[in-house]
Structure formats: C-alpha cells, structure tokens
N, C-alpha and C positions, 0 to 999 in steps of 0.2 A: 474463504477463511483468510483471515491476515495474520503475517509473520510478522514481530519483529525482532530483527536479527543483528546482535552487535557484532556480529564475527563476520556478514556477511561485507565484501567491498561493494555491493549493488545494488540499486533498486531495481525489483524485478517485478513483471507482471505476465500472467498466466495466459497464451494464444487465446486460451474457449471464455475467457473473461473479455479482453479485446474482440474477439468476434461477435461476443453475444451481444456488446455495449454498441458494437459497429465504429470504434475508435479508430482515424486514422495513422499511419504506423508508417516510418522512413528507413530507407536504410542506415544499417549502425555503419559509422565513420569506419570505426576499426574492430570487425564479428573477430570472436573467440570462441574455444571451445569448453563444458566443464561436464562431469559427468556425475555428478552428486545427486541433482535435483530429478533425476525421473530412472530409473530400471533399464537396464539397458543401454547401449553404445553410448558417447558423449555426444550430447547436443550442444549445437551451434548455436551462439547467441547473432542475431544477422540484421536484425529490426528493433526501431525504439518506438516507444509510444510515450506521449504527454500524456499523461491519466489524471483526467479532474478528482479529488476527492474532495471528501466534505466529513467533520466528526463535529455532528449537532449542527447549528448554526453559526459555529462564533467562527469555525475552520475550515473555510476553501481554499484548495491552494491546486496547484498544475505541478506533478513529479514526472519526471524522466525518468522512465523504465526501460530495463530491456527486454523483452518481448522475446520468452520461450513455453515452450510445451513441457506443463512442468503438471505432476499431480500430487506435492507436496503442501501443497495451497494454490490461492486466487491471487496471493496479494503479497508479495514479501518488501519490506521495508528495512532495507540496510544502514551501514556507518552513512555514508552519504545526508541520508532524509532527517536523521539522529543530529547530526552535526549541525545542520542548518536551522534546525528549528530547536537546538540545543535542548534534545528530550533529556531529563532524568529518569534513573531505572532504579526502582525502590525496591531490593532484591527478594526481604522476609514478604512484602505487601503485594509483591511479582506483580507490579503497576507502572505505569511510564507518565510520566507529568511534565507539561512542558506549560509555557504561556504565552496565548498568541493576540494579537492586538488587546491587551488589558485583560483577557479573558483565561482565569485558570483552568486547564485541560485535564483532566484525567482518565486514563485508559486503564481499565479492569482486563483480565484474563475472562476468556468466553465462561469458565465455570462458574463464574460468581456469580451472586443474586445481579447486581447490576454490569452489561457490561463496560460502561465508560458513564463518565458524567462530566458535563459541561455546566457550570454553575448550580452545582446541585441539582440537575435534572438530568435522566438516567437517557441516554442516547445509545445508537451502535453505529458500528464506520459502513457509512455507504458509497459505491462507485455512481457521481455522475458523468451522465456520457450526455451531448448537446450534439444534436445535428438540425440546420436550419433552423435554430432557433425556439425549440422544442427541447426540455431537455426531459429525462428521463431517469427514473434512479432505479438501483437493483443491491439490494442486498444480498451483498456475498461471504 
C-alpha cells in the first residue's frame, strides 16, 4: 500500500518490501530514531534504499528511502518526493496530479473505480526492483 504524506519529512520504504524486491540498502549517513510508524519502542531508521518505481509508463524514476520496519504500509511518500516532482493535492477529489515529461499523472485513492490514470488509461503504482538485468515487478 502507498502513502502519501504531506506532513511527513521522509520518504520511507517498508524492510519486507525491500526484502521481498531483493533491493540493495546502504547505510543511512546519519540513523534516527521515531516511534509513530509501527507499535511499540521507537525504531531506528539505520538504512536507505534507491527504490525504482514506475506509475503506468509515462513515470520511472529512482527515490531515496529510509528503510524501516513499519506496518503502516509498503510505501510512504513524503514532503521530499512532493516537492521535487511538484505534486498537486486536490483535497474534495483527494487525488494528487503532477506532470512528468509532457505526460499528465493522476493519482486516485485506492477506493475509487480507477486507481490512478496516466493519459486516460487506468494504471496502479508498482515497485520495480532490477537485479542482473532482469527486472521484475510486484504490486504492493
């Protein structure tokens, strides 16, 4: 499941999403602590991962996440990922629209008949993960 979140400062991505994709993970410059996102003690953020995504065709791109054990979701998309790809949030239509090479983006809420549309054809956001040159997709 994806979040996206204008209150958060982070992009974040879920350990059992990284493990399952097999994405390689570095350590973070500078780990911190927060304790919001899972039950229990605060977790350490200690690891980042580049995570390929893709929404339809028209949107590949490589984010920088930090890498916790979280079961809030798979996928959270903070101020960070917002800012750079300058999303709009259309609050009654609760949709996010941005536009990336020529291509107008829209992103529905999972309840709606469609969940996202990329040039009028109905898509949903999948993780790709690429090892030796095989790549593999998994919707999360």
């Amino acid at each position: 499941m994806l979040i996206i979140d204008c209150c958060s400062c982070e992009n974040l991505v879920a350990k059992q999403l990284v493990d399952k994709l097999q994405l390689p993970t570095q350590h973070h410059p500078s780990p911190y602590k927060v304790g919001w996102i899972k039950k229990g003690p605060a977790i350490e953020f200690n690891r980042i991962c580049s995570v390929p995504i893709s929404i339809g065709k028209s949107y590949t791109e490589y984010i920088n996440c930090d890498v916790v054990d979280m079961d809030c979701c798979g996928f959270l998309l903070g101020r960070p990922w917002q800012f750079d790809i300058d999303l709009l949030h259309k609050g009654k239509a609760n949709s996010y629209m941005f536009i990336w090479n020529q291509n107008k983006i829209t992103i529905l809420p999972s309840g709606s008949a469609k969940h996202s549309k990329v040039e009028e054809k109905t898509i949903v956001v999948v993780s790709t993960g690429c090892k030796e040159n095989r790549c593999k997709e998994t919707i999360w």
